[in-house]
C-alpha positions in Angstrom: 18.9 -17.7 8.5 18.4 -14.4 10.6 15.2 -14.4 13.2 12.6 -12.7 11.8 10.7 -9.7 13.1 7.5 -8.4 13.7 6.5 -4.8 14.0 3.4 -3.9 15.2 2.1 0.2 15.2 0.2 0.6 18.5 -0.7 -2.3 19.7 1.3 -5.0 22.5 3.6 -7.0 20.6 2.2 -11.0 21.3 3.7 -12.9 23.8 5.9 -9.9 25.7 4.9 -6.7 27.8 6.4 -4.1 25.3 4.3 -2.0 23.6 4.9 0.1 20.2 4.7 3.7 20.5 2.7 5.3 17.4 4.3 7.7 15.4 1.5 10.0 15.4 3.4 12.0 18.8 6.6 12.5 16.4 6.2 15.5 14.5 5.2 14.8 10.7 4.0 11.8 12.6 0.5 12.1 11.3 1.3 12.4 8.0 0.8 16.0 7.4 1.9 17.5 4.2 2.3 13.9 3.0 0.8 12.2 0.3 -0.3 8.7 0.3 -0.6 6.8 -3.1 -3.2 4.1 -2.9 -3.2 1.4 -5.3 -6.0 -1.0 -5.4 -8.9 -2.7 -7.1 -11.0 0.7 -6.4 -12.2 2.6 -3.6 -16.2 4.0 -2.4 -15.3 7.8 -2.0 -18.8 8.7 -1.1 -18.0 6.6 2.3 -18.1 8.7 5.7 -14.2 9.0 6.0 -14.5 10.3 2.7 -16.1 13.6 3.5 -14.0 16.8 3.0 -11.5 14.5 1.6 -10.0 15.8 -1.5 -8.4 13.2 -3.9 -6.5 12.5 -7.0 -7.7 9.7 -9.3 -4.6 9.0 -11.0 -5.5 5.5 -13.2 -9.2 4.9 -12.6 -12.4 4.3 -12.3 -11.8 1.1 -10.8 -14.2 -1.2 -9.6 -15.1 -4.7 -8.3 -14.3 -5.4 -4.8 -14.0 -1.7 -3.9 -14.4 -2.5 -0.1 -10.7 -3.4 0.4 -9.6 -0.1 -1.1 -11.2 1.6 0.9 -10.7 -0.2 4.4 -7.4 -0.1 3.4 -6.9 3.6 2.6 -8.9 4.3 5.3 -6.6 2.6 7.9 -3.7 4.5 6.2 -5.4 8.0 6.0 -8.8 8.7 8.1 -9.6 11.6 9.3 -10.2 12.7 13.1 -13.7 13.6 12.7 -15.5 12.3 15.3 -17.1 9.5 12.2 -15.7 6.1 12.1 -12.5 5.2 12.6 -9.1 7.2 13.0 -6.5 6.1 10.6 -2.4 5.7 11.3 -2.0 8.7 9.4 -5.0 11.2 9.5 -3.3 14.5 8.3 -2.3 13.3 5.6 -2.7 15.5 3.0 -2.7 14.4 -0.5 -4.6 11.1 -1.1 -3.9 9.8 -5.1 -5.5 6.4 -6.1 -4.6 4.8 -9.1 -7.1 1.2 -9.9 -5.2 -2.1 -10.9 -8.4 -3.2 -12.3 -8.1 -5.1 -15.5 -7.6 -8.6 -16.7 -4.7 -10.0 -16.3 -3.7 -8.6 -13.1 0.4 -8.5 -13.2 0.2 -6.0 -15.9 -2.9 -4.0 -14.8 -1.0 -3.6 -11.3 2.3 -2.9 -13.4 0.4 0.0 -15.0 -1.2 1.1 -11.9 2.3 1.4 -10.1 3.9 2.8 -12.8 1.1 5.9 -14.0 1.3 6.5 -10.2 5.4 6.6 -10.1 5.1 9.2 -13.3 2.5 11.2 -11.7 4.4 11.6 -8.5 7.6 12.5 -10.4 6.1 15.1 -12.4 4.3 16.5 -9.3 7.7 16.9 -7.5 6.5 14.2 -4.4 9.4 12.9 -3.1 9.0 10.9 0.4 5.3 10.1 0.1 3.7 6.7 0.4 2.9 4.0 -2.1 0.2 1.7 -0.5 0.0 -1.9 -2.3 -2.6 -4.1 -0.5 -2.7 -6.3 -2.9 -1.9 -10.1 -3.9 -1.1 -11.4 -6.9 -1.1 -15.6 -8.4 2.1 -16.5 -9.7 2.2 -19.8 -12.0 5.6 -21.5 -11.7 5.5 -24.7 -14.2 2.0 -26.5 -13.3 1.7 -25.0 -9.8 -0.1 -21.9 -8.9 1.0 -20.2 -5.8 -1.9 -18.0 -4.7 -1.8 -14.5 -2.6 1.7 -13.2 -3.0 3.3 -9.8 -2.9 2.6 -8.3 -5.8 6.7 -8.3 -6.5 6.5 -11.3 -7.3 5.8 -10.7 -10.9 9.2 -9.3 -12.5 7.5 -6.1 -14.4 5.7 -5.5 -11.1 8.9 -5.6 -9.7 11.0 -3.4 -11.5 7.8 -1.0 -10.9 8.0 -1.4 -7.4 11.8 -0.8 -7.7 11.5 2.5 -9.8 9.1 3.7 -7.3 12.0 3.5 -4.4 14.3 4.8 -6.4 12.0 8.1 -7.1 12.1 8.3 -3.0 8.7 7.0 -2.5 8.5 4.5 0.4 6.4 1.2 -1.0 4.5 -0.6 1.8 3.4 -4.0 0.5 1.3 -6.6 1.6 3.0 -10.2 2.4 -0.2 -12.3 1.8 -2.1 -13.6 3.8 -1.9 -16.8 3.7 0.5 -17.5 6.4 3.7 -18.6 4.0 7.0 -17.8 3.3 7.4 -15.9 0.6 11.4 -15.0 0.6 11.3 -18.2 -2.1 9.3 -15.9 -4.6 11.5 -12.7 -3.7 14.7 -13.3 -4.8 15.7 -9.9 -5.1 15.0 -6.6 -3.1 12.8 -3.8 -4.5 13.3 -1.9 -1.0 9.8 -2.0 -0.5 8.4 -2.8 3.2 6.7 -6.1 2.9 4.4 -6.7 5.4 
């Protein structure tokens, strides 16, 4: 098949002298007047990046390992405030979180997605960001593949896919396991694996 490629935001690309210029120069760059949907086990919003931060809890409370949500929204969205770290997108403005937690986990992230998708529809977002930093198991016969993208599952999917077609770009986490995963995607949602 086709070589695959690598983006990296910011940092030198391994192996070669080019470096990736951030977007944050471009205008809208940042992320102002953006919204960022986070979907996750559950975030700490009484953290430091969290201050002054207004957010949306769109399908919550969420809980249990809350300190991936929050890394991971914090690497999408923290502020310039002289406090921890600066995130990719710190002007952004709207922050929405919507927990997948619930047992078992395809269809607790199917209804995180989707409350999330009807919640920016009927708040007239179009262009924001759907973050998924999540894996999912898939059981295929006796064999369970562990840490896949959460499209994996086929209601996630069409979740996933109904969120594109709304105009919200989905960013999706690959694993990380270091495996292929085109095998488990047979089709194309049009979300940014990564």
């Amino acid at each position: 098949g086709p070589p695959r490629r690598r983006y990296f935001w910011g940092w030198s690309v391994p192996g070669s002298s080019r470096r990736v210029r951030l977007a944050t120069g471009d205008s809208g760059g940042a992320g102002a007047r953006q919204t960022l949907i986070g979907v996750e086990d559950g975030w700490d919003t009484t953290h430091e990046e969290w201050m002054g931060r207004s957010y949306t809890v769109i399908n919550g409370p969420g809980g249990g390992d809350i300190s991936h949500g929050t890394q991971t929204v914090g690497v999408a969205s923290a502020r310039n405030n002289g406090r921890g770290i600066l995130g990719v997108a710190p002007e952004t403005d709207n922050v929405w979180l919507s927990s997948c937690r619930g047992e078992p986990l395809g269809p607790s992230i199917y209804n995180a997605i989707t409350r999330a998708v009807d919640f920016a529809a009927t708040s007239g977002v179009g262009g924001g960001v759907m973050f998924l930093p999540i894996q999912i198991d898939l059981t295929i016969g006796s064999t369970t593949v562990t840490r896949l993208p959460v499209e994996a599952d086929t209601d996630v999917f069409n979740a996933i896919e109904l969120a594109t077609m709304s105009d919200l770009v989905v960013v999706e986490a690959a694993g990380n396991i270091g495996r292929e995963v085109d095998p488990y995607l047979p089709r194309d949602s049009k979300a940014i694996v990564v």
